[in-house]
GUTI-467212 format. One record per residue: residue in one letter; x, y, z of N, C-alpha, C in turn. Coordinates in steps of 0.1 Angstrom, whole numbers, plus 2048, in hexadecimal, padded with zeros to 3 digits. Layout:
% GUTI-467212
AXYZXYZXYZ/...
% end
This chain:
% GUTI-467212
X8087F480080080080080980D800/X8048197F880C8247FA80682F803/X81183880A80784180F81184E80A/X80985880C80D867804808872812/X81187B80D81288781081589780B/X8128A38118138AD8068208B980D/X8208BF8098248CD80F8258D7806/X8228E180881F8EC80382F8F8802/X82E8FD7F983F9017F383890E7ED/X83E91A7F483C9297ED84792C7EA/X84A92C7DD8599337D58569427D6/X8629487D88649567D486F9577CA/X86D9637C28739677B588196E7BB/X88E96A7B78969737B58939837B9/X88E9857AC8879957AA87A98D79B/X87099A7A186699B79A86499478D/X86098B78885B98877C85598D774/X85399576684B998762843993753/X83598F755830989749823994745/X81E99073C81099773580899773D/X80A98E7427F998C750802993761/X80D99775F80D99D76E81E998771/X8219A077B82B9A078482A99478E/X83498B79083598279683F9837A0/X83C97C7B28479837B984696F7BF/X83B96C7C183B9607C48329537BF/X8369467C082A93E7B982B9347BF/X8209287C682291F7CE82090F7C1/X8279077CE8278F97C38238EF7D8/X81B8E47D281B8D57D88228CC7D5/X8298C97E38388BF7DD82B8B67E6/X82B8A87DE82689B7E183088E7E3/X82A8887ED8368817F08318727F1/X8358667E983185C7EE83A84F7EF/X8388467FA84083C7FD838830805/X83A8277FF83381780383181B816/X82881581A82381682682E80D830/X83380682983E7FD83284E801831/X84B80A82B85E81382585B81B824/X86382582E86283382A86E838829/X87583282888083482688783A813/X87D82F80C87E83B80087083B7FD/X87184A7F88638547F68698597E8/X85D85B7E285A8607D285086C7D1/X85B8787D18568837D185588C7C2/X8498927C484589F7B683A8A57BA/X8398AD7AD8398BD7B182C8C27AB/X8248C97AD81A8CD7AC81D8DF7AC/X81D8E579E81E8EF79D8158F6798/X80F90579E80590B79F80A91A797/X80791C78A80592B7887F592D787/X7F59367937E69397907DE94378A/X7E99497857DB9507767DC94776D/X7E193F7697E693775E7E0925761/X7DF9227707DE91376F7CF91076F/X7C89077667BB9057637B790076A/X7BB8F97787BB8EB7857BA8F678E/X7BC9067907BE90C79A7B691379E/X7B29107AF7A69157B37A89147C1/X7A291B7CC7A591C7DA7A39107DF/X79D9067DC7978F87E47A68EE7DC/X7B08F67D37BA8ED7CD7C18E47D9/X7C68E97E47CB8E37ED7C68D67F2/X7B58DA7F37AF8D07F77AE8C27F0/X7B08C27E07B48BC7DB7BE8B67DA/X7C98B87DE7D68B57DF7D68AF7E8/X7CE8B07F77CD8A38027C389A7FE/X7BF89C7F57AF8927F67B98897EA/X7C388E7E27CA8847DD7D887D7E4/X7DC8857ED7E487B7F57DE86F803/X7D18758027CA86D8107C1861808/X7C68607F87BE8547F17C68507E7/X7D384F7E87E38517DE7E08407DE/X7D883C7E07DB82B7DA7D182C7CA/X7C28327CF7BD8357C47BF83D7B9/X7C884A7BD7CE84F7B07D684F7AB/X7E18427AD7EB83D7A87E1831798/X7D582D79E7D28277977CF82D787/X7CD82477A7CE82D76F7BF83076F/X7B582B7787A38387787A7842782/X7B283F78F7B384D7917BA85878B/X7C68537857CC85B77A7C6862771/X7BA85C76D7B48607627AC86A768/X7A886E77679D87577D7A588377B/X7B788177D7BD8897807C1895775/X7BF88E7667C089675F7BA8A3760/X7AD8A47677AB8B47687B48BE772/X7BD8B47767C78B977C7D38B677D/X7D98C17727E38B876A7F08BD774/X7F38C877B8008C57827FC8BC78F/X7F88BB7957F38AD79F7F58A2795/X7F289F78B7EF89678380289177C/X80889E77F81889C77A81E898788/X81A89F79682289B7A281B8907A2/X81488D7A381487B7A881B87279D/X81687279182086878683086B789/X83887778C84487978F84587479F/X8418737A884086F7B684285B7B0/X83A8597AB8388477AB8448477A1/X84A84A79485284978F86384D798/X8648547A186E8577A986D84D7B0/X8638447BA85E83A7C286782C7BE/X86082B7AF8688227A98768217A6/X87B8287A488C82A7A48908327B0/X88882B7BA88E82F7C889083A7D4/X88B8457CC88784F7D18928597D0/X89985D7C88A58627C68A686D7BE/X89C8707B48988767AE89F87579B/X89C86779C89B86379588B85F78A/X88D86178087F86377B88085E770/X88986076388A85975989B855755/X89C84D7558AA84A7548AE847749/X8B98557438BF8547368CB854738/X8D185972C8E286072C8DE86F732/X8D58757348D188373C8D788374C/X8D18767518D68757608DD866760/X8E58647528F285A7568FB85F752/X8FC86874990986D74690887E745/X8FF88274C8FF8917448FE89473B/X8FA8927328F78987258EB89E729/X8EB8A971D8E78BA7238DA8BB71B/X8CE8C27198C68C27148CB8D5712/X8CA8D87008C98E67018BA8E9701/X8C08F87078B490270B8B390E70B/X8A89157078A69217078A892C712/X8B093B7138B294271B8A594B720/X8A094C72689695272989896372E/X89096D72889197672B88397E730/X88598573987898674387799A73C/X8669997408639A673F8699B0744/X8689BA74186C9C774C8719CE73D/X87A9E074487D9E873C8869E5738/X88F9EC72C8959EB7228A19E4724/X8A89EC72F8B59EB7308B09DE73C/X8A89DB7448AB9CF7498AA9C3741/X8A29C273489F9B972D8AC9B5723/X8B19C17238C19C17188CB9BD721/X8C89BE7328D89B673B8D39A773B/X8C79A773D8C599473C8C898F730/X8C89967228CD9937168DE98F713/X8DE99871A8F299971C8F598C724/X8EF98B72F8F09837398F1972731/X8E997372B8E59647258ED961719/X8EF96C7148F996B70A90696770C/X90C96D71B91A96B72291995D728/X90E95872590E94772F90D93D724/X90B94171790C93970B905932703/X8F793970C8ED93B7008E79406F4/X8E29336ED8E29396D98D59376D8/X8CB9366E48BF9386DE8B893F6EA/X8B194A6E88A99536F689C9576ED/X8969576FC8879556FC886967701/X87C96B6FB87A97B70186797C707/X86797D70C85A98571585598C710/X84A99170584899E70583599D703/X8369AE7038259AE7078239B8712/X82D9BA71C8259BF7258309CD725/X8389D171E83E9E171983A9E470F/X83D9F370B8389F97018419ED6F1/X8359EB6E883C9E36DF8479E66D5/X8499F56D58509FA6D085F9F76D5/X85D9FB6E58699F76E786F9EA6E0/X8659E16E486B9D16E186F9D06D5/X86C9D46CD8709D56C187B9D66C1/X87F9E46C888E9EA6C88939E16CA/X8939DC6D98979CF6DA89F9C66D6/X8959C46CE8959B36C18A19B86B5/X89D9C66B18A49CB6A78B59CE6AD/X8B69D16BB8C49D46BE8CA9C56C3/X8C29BA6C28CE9AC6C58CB9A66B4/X8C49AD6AC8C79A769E8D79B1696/X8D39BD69F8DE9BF6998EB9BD69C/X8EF9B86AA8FB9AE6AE8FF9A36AA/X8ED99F6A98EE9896A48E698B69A/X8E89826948E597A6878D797168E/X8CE96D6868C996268A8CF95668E/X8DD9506808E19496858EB94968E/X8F09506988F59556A28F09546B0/X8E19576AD8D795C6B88CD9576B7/X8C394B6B78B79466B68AC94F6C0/X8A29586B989D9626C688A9596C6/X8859586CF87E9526CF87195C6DC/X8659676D585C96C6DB8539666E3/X84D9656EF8429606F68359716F8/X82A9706F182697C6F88199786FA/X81996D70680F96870C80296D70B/X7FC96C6FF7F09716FD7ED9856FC/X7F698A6F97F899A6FF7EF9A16F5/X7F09A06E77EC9A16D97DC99E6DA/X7D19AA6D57C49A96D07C799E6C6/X7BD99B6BF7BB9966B37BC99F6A4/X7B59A96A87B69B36A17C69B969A/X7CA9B76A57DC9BB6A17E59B06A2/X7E29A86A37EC99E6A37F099B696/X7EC99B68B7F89986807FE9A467C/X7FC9B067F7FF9BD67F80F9B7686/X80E9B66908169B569A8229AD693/X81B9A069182799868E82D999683/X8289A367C82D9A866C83A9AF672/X8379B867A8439B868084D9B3685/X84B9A968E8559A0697859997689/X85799667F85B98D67686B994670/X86A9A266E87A9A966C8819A5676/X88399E67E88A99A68788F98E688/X88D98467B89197567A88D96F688/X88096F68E87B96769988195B696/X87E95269F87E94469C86A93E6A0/X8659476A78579446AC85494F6B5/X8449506B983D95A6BF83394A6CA/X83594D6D582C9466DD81F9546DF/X81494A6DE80694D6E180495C6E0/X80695F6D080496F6D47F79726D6/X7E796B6D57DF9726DA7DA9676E6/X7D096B6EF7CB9656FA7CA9596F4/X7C894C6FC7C193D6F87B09456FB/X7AC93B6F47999356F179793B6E3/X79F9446DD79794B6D079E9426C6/X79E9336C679E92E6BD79E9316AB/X78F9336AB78E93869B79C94769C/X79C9506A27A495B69F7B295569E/X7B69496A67C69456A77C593D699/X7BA9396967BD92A68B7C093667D/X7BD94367C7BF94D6707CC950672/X7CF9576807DC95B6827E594E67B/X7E49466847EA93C6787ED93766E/X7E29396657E59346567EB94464E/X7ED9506547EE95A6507FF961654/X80695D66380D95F66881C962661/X82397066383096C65983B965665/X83895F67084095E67B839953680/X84194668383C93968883593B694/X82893669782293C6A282392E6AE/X82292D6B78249236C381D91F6CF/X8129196CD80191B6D480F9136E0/X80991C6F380A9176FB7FC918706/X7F792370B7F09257127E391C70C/X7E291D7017DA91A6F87D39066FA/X7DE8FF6FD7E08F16FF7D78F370D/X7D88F97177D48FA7257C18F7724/X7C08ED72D7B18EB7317AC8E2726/X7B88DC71C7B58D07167B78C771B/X7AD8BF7217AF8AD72D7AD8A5720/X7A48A57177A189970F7A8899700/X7B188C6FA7B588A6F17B18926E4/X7A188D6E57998946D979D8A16DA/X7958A66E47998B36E77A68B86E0/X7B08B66E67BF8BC6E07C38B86D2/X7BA8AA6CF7BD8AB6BD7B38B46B5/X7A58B86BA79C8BE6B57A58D26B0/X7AC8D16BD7B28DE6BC7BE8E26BA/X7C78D46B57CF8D96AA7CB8D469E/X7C38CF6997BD8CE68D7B88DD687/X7AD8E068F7A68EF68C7B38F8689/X7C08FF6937C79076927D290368A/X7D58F968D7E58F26837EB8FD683/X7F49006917FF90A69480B905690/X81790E68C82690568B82A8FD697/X8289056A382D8FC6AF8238FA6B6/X8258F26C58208F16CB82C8F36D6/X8288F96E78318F96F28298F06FE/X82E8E570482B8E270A8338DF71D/X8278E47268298E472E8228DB739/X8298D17428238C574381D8C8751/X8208CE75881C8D876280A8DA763/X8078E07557FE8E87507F48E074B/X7F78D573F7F18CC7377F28BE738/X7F58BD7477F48AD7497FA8A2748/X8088A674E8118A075481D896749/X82288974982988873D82087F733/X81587773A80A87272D804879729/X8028897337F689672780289B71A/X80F89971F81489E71481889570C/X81B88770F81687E70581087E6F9/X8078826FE7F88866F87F888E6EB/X7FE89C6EF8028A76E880A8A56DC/X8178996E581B89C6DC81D8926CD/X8108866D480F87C6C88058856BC/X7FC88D6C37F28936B87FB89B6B2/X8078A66B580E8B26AE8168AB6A5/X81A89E6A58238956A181E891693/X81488A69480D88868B803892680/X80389E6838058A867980F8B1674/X81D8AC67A8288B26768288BF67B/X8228C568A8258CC69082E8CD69D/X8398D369A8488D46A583E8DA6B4/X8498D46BE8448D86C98538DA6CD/X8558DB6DB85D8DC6E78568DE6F6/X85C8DA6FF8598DB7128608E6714/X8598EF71F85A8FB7278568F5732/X85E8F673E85D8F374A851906752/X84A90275984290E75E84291576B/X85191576F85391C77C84D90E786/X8549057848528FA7918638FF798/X8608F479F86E8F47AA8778EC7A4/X8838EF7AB88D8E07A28878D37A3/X87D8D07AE8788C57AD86F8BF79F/X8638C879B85F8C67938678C9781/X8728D178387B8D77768868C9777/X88A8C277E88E8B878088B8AA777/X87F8AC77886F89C77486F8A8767/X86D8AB7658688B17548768B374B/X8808B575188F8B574D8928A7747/X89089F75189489274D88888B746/X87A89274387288673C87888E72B/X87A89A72C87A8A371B88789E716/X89289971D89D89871889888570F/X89187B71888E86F70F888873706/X88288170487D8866F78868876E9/X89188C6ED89A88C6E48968976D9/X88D89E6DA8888AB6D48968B46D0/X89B8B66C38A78BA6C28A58CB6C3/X89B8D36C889B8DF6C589D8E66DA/X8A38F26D78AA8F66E78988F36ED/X8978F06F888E8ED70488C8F970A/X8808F971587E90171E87F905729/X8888FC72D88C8F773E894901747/X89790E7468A391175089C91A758/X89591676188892076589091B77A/X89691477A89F9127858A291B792/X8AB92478A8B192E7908A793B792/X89A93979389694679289394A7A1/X89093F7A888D93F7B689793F7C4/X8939467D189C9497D989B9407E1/X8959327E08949297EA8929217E6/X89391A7D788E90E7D389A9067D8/X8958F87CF8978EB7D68A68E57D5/X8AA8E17DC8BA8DF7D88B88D27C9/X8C18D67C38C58D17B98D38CF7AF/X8D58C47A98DF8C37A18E08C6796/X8D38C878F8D38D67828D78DE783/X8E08E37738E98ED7738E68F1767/X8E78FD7628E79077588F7908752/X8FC8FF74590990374190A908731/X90F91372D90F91371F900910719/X8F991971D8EA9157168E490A716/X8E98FF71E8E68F07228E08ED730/X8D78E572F8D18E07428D68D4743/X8DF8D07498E48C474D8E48BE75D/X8E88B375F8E68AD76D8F58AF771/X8FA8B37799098B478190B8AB788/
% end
C-alpha cells in the first residue's frame, strides 16, 4: 500500500518578473510525496505547480484537492484515477513524477538516459523577462556572455515601439545565424492588429512569435495563421484541453507552425504525449517550456524532454530565477541544462 503527503512551497522571485498579464514577485507549487506504507525510507517526490492567472486546475478549494489526492494516493495512482486527474494536470504531473522517482528509488531519478548518466546537455533557450529598455538589453548581454545562440524575449507589456528598437539593435550585432531570437507576447496583441504587428516583427529574421493574441479566439488564431509572415507558436492556447479529440479537433481547425508545450499546464508527461502524437502527425514542430516550477518539478520535465530527443533549443532554464528554490544538480552551461 502507498501513503502520500503534501507541502506547500512559496517561491519568491530574484527580482520582479515581468509578463503581459502582470508583475510577478511570487508563485506557489505542491511538492507531493509518496512511499510504500512499509518503507519510508525511500519516498518519490513531485511537484505541483500553480501559476494562477494562467493554470486552468486553479481555484481556492485547489489545496483541498491536493489532500483529497494524497489521503486516496492508492486510487489515484490507478489509470481511472489518473484519468480523473487530467482535469488536473500539474497534480496529474506531481504524482506520475512522485511514482516514477518511487520506482527508481526515490533519488530523483525519473527517466533514465545519457541526460542523468552521462550528462549530456539538452540545448535551451535564454530567457529574457519584461521591464525597460536598458534592463531588457543587460539580460541580453548577460545571456549572450553565458553562451547562448538562441533567446526568447517577452514582449507585450512596453511600448511596442520600443521592442522593436530592441529586436532591430541585436539584429544589428547578430545575424540570425548568430542569434536565434525567438518572441513570446503571451496573448498582448487584439486581433485587429495582430498581423499589422507581425508584419513588423518579421524584419527581424524571428525564428517564431508565441501566442500573440489571447487563447479561445480560435477562428481569429486559425486566420492569423494561414496569413502570418512570422511562424506563430500556440502555447496558452493548448491550456484547458483534457480530451484527445479535443486537442486534435484544435490543431486541425488552426494548423499553427509550432506548438509549446508545457506539462505543468497540459497534463503531465502522457498530456503531452498526447500533444505531441497529434502535432507529429501533421508535421507540426513543437518543443517543452518548463513554467516556473522548482528544481524539483524542472528536474522531471528536464529529464522526460531530453528522451524526446527534440533537436530544436528547449525551454528549461527557469531554475535560477528563485531565492529559495530546491537544491539541485542542474546547471546552466554555454546555453545547455545539464545534470552536474
Amino acid at each position: 500500500m502507498l501513503q502520500a503527503s503534501f507541502k506547500k512551497l512559496t517561491l519568491n522571485f530574484k527580482q520582479p518578473s515581468g509578463t503581459s498579464r502582470g508583475i510577478l514577485t511570487q508563485k506557489d507549487s505542491w511538492i507531493i510525496s509518496i512511499w510504500e506504507s512499509e518503507n519510508k525510507n525511500s519516498i518519490g517526490t513531485g511537484e505541483a505547480s500553480i501559476i494562477k492567472t494562467l493554470s486552468s486546475e486553479w481555484s481556492d478549494s485547489f489545496e483541498k484537492k491536493v489532500a483529497e489526492v494524497c489521503n486516496n494516493i492508492n486510487y489515484f495512482v490507478s489509470k481511472e484515477g489518473l484519468n480523473e486527474l487530467r482535469y488536473f494536470p500539474s497534480i496529474h504531473l506531481a504524482v506520475e513524477t512522485a511514482i516514477l522517482d518511487l520506482k527508481h528509488g526515490g533519488k530523483g531519478l525519473i527517466f533514465e538516459s545519457d541526460f542523468t548518466n552521462n550528462h549530456a546537455p539538452i540545448d535551451i533557450n535564454g530567457l529574457i523577462w519584461m521591464g525597460d529598455k536598458s534592463f531588457m538589453e543587460s539580460q541580453i548581454d548577460a545571456k549572450l556572455k553565458d553562451g547562448f545562440t538562441c533567446i526568447k524575449l517577452k514582449i507585450g507589456a512596453i511600448d511596442f515601439e520600443t521592442e522593436l528598437q530592441i529586436l532591430k539593435d541585436i539584429r544589428t550585432k547578430y545575424s540570425a545565424q548568430d542569434i536565434e531570437l525567438r518572441v513570446d507576447a503571451n496573448g498582448a496583441f487584439s486581433p485587429t492588429e495582430a498581423l499589422q504587428k507581425l508584419e513588423q516583427l518579421s524584419k527581424y529574421d524571428l525564428h517564431s512569435i508565441e501566442q500573440p493574441i489571447k487563447a479561445g479566439q480560435e477562428i481569429e488564431m486559425e486566420r492569423l495563421c494561414q496569413s502570418t509572415p512570422l511562424p506563430i507558436a500556440l502555447d496558452e492556447e493548448l491550456i484547458g484541453k483534457y480530451h484527445f479529440q479535443d486537442k486534435k479537433d484544435l490543431l486541425n481547425q488552426i494548423t499553427p507552425q509550432y506548438i509549446i508545450l508545457k506539462p505543468s499546464l497540459i497534463g503531465g508527461f502522457s498530456g503531452t504525449d498526447e500533444w505531441i502524437s497529434i502535432a507529429e502527425s501533421k508535421n507540426i514542430n513543437w518543443w517543452i517550456t518548463s513554467a516556473l516550477e522548482s528544481n524539483i518539478g524542472l528536474n522531471a520535465i528536464a529529464q522526460y524532454t531530453f528522451t524526446k530527443q527534440n533537436p530544436l533549443p528547449q525551454g528549461l532554464g527557469t531554475g535560477g530565477l528563485f531565492t529559495n528554490n530546491t537544491e539541485s544538480n542542474l546547471m546552466v552551461e554555454n546555453g545547455q541544462l545539464k545534470l552536474g
